[in-house]
C-alpha positions as CSV (number, residue, x, y, z in Angstrom):
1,X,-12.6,4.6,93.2
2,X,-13.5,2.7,90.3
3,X,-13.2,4.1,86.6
4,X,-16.6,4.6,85.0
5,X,-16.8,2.4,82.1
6,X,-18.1,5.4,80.2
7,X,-15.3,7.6,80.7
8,X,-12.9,4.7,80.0
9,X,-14.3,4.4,76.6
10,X,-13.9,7.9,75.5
11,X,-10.6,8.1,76.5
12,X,-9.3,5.2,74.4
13,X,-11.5,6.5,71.4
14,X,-9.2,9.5,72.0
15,X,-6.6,7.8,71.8
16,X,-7.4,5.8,68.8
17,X,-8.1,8.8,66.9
18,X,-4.5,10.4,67.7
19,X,-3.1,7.6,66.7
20,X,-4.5,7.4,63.4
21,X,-3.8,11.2,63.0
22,X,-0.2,10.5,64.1
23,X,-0.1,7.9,61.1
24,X,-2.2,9.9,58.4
25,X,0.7,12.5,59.8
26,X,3.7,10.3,59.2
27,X,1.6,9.7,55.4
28,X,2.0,13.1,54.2
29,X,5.6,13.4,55.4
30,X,6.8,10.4,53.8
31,X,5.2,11.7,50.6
32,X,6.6,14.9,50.8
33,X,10.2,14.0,51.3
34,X,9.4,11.2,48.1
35,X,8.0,13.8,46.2
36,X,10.7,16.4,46.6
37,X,13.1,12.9,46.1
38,X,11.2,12.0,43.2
39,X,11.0,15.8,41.8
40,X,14.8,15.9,42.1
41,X,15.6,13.2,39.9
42,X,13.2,14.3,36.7
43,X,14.6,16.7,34.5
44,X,11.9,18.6,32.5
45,X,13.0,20.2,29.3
46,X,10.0,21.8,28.5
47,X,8.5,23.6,31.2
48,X,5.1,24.4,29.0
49,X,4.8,21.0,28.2
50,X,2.2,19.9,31.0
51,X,1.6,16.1,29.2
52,X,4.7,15.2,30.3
53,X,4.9,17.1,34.1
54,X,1.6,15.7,34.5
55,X,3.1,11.9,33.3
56,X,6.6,11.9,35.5
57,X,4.6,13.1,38.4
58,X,1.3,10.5,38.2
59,X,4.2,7.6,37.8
60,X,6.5,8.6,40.5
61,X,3.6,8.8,42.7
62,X,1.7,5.4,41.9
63,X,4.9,3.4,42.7
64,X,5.4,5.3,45.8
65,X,2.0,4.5,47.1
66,X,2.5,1.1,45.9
67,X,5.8,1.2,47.1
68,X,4.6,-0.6,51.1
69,X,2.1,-2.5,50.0
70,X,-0.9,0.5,50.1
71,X,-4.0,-0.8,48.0
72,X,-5.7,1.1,45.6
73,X,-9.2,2.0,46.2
74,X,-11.8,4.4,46.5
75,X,-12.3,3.7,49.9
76,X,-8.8,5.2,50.4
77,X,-10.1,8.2,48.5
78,X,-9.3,10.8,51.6
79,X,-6.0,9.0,52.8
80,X,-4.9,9.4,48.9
81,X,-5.9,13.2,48.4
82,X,-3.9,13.9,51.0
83,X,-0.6,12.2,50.1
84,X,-1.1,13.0,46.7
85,X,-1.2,17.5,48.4
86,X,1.7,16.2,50.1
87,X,3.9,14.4,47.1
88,X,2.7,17.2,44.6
89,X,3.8,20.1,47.0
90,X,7.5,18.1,47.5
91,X,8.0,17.7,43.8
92,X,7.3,21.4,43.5
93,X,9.3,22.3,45.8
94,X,12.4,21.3,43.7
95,X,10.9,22.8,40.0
96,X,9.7,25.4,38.0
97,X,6.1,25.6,38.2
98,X,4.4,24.0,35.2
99,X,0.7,25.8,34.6
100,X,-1.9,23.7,36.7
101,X,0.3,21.7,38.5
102,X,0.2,23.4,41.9
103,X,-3.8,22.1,41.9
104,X,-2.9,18.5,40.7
105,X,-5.2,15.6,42.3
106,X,-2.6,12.9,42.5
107,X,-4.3,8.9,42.2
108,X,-2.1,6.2,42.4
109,X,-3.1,4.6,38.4
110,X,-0.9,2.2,37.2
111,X,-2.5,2.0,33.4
112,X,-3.1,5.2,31.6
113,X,-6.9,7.0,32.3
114,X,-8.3,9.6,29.4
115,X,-11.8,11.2,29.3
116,X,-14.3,12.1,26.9
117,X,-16.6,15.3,27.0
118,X,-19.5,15.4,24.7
119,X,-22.6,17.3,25.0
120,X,-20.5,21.1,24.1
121,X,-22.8,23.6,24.0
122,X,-21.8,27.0,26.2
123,X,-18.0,27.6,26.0
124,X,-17.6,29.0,29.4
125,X,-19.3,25.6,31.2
126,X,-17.4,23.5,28.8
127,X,-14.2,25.3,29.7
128,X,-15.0,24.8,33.8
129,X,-15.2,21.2,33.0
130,X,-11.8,21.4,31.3
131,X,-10.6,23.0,34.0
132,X,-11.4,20.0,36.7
133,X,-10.3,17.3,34.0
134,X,-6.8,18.9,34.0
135,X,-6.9,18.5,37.1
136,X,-6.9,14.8,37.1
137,X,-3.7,12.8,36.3
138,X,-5.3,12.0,32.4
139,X,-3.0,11.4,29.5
140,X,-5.7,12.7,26.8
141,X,-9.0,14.5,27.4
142,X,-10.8,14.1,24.3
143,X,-13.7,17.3,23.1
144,X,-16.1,16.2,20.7
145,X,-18.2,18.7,19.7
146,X,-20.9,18.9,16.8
147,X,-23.0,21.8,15.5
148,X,-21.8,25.0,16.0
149,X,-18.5,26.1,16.3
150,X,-19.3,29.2,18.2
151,X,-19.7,26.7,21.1
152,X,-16.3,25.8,21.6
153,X,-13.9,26.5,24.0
154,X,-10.7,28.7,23.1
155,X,-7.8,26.8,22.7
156,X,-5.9,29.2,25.0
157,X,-7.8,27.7,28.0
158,X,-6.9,24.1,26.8
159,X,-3.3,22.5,28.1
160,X,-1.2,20.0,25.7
161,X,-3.8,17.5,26.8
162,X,-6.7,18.3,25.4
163,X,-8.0,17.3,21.6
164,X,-10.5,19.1,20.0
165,X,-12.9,16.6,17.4
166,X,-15.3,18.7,15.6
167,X,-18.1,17.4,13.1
168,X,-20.1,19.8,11.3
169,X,-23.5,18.1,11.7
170,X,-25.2,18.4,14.6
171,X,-25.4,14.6,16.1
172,X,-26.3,13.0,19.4
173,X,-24.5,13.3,22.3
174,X,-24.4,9.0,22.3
175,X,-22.8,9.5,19.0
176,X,-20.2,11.4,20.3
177,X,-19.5,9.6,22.6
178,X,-18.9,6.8,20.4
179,X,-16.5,8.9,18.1
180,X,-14.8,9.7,21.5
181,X,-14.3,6.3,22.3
182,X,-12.9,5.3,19.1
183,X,-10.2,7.7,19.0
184,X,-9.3,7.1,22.5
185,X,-5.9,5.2,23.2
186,X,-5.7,4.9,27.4
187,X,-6.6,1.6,29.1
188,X,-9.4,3.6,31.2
189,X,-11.8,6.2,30.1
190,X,-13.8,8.6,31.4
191,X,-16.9,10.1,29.9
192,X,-18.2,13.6,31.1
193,X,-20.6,16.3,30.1
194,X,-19.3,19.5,28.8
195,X,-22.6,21.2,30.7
196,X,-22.0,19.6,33.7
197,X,-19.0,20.6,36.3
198,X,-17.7,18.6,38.4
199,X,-14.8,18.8,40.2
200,X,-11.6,16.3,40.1
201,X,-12.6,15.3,43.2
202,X,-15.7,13.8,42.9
203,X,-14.6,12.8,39.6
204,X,-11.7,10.5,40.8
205,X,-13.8,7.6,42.0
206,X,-14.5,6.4,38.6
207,X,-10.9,6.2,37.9
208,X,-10.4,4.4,41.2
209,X,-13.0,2.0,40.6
210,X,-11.9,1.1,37.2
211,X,-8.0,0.8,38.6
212,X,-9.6,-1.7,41.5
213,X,-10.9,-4.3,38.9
214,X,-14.0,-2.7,37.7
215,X,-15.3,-2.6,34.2
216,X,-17.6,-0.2,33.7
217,X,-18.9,2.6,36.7
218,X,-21.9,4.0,36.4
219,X,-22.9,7.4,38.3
220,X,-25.6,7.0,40.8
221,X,-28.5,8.3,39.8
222,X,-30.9,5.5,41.3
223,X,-30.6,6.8,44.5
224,X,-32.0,10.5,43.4
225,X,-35.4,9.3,42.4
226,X,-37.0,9.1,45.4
227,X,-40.5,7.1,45.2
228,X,-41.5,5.0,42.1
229,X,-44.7,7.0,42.2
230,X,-42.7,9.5,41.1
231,X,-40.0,8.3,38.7
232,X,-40.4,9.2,34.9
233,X,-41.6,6.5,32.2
234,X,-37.2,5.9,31.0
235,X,-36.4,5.3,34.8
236,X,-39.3,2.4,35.4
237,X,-38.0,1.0,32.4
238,X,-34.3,1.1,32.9
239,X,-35.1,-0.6,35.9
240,X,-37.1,-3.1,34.5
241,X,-34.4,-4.0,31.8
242,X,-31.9,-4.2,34.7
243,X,-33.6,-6.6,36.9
244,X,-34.7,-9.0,33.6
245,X,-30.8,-9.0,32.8
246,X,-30.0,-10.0,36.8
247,X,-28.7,-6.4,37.8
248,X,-31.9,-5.5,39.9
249,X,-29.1,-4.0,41.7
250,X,-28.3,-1.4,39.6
251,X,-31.8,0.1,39.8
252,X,-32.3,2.9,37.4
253,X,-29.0,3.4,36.9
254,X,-27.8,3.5,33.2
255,X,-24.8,3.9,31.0
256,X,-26.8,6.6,29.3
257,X,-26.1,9.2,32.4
258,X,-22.9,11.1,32.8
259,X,-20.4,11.2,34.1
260,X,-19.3,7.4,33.8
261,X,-16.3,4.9,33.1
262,X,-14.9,2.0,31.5
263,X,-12.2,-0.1,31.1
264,X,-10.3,-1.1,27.9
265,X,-11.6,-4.5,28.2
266,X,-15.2,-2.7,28.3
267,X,-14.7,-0.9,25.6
268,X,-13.1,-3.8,23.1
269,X,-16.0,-6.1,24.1
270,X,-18.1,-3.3,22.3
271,X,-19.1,-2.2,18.6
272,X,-19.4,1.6,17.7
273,X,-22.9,0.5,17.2
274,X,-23.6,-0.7,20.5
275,X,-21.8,2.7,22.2
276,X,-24.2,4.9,20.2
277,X,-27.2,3.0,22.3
278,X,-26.3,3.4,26.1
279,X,-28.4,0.5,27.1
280,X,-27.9,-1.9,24.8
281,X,-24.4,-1.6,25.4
282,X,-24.8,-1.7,29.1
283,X,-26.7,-4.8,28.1
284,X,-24.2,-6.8,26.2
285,X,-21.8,-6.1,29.0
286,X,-23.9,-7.4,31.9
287,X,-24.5,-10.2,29.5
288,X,-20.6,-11.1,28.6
289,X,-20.2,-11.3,32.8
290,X,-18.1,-8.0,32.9
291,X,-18.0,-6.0,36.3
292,X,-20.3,-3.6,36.4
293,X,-20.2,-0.6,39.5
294,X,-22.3,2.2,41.0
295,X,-20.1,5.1,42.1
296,X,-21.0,8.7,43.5
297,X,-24.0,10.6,42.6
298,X,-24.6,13.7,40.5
299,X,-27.5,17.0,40.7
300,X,-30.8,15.5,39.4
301,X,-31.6,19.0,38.2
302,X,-29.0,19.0,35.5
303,X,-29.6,16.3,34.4
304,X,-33.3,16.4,34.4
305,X,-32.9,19.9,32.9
306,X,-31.4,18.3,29.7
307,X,-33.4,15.9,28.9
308,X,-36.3,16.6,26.3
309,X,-39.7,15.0,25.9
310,X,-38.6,13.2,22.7
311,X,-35.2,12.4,24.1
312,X,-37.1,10.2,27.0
313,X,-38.8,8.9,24.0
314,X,-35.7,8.1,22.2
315,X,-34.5,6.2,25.8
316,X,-37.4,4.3,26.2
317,X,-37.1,3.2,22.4
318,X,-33.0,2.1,23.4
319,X,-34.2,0.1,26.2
320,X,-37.0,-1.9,23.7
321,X,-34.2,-2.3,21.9
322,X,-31.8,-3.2,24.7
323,X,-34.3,-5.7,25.7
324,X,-34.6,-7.5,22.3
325,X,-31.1,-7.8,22.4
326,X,-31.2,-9.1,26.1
327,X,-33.6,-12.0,24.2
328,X,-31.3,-12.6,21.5
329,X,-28.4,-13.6,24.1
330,X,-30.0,-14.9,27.4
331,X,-33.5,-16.9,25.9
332,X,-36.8,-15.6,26.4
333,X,-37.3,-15.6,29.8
334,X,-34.0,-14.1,30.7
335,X,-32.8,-13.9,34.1
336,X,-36.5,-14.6,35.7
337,X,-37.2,-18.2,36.5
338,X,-40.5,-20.3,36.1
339,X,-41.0,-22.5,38.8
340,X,-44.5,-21.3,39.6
341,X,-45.6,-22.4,36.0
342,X,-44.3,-26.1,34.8
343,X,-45.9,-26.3,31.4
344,X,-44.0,-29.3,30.4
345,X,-44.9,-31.2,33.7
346,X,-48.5,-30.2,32.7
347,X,-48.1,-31.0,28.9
348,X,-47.0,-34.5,29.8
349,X,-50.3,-35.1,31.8
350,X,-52.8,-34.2,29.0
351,X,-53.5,-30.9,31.1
């Protein structure tokens, strides 16, 4: 009797998708034996000091995913939570446990990543954002914080990571930001929002994306907005600036939403001036040909619920300025072409 061609199909898609749980299987065991293997050889002196546990066990895993040739990307994302579960429970299998370290999201990073959290306003949504950073292999997470002190989060909750910048006066969140950048040392950087919590997981894209090549990763908040009908007056005009630059790609997306990333390279290519205005630094690096990616998405409702009248104003006002700039360095007609219009074929003819 012969096989129905239906049946035969389901039963080698059944066995296609043992097979790849046989291998995702033979993954986590191979990183469980290297991180036990691994967690044997490091001697840790201090077992408070969670910079350094957080350091020997990042390292040890990034060569060992490197180790056969494994690429790093965040389309791996899944395949690399689960050997990183699997390396971190075989190191700790051989140590003391260091706080924090038995929820450690291990990503195979080959340069140092830090993040910045601006925005500090309630201490117990500040200190749940904390929380997820630690999470993340990150060599410095950098706080800055303006206006009140009251706002801060107690340095109890904080682990050897974490740096505290206060300044007195109450300043913008871009301004911050910039402050945060500056004092930052990594080769990566990730900016958050101390109101906003996310967890390490969705958070470890950007960090990805920036170890794959990319410059700068911007959250996707384009895809939120549903119809232009409905989109706000900053939106139509981030959009606008965008496709005059040549990123009609990037839609409404904007370096002035959170979270995001950049690279060193990103970050060197840009004045302290140019960080305190989101757009027209998201300008100037479109402009200087730098790599510029969407990643994830985050709750429009947090991020609409922080945003003022007169801050919108104060975006549309960056993106007049972003688009002066965009002027200054690409011509008056920027990216858009004028073949329709060939005033000096009609000059010549007296027209």
């Amino acid at each position: 009797m012969k096989a129905m061609p239906g049946r035969r199909r389901t039963r080698t898609s059944r066995r296609r998708g043992s097979e790849g749980a046989g291998r995702r299987g033979l993954l986590e065991k191979e990183m469980a034996a290297a991180g036990k293997r691994w967690g044997q050889r490091h001697v840790q002196h201090d077992p408070t000091d969670t910079k350094a546990e957080v350091k020997a066990m990042s390292e040890a895993f990034t060569k060992q995913w490197i180790s056969n040739g494994r690429v790093i990307s965040p389309d791996k994302l899944p395949a690399i939570l689960k050997a990183g579960r699997a390396f971190r429970e075989g190191w700790r299998s051989t140590k003391g446990k260091v706080r924090g370290s038995d929820r450690l999201v291990m990503l195979p990073l080959r340069r140092e990543a830090g993040a910045v959290v601006v925005g500090v306003r309630d201490p117990i949504l500040t200190a749940a954002v904390l929380q997820e950073l630690c999470r993340l292999p990150l060599a410095e997470i950098t706080v800055v914080h303006s206006g009140a002190a009251s706002s801060l989060p107690q340095p109890s909750s904080m682990d050897s990571r974490v740096t505290v910048v206060y300044h007195p006066d109450d300043v913008q969140e871009d301004v911050e930001r910039a402050i945060g950048a500056k004092l930052a040392r990594t080769e990566s950087l990730l900016f958050v929002h101390g109101g906003l919590v996310l967890s390490a997981e969705q958070l470890a894209p950007y960090l990805l994306m920036i170890e794959a090549g990319a410059d700068a990763v911007l959250c996707d908040y384009h895809s939120t907005l549903g119809l232009f009908t409905e989109w706000d007056g900053p939106a139509r005009v981030t959009a606008f600036v965008n496709t005059s630059i040549g990123r009609a790609d990037l839609g409404a997306n904007s370096l002035h939403r959170l979270p995001h990333a950049l690279s060193r390279q990103a970050l060197q290519h840009l004045s302290s001036q140019q960080l305190m205005v989101p757009a027209k630094a998201q300008t100037a690096l479109v402009a200087a040909g730098l790599t510029m990616k969407v990643c994830g998405s985050i709750p429009i409702s947090s991020v609409r619920k922080r945003e003022s009248a007169d801050l919108s104003r104060l975006r549309l006002g960056d993106y007049v300025e972003a688009l002066h700039q965009a002027i200054e360095i690409k011509g008056s007609r920027l990216s858009l072409t004028d073949g329709s219009r060939k005033r000096l074929s009609h000059g010549r003819q007296g027209l």
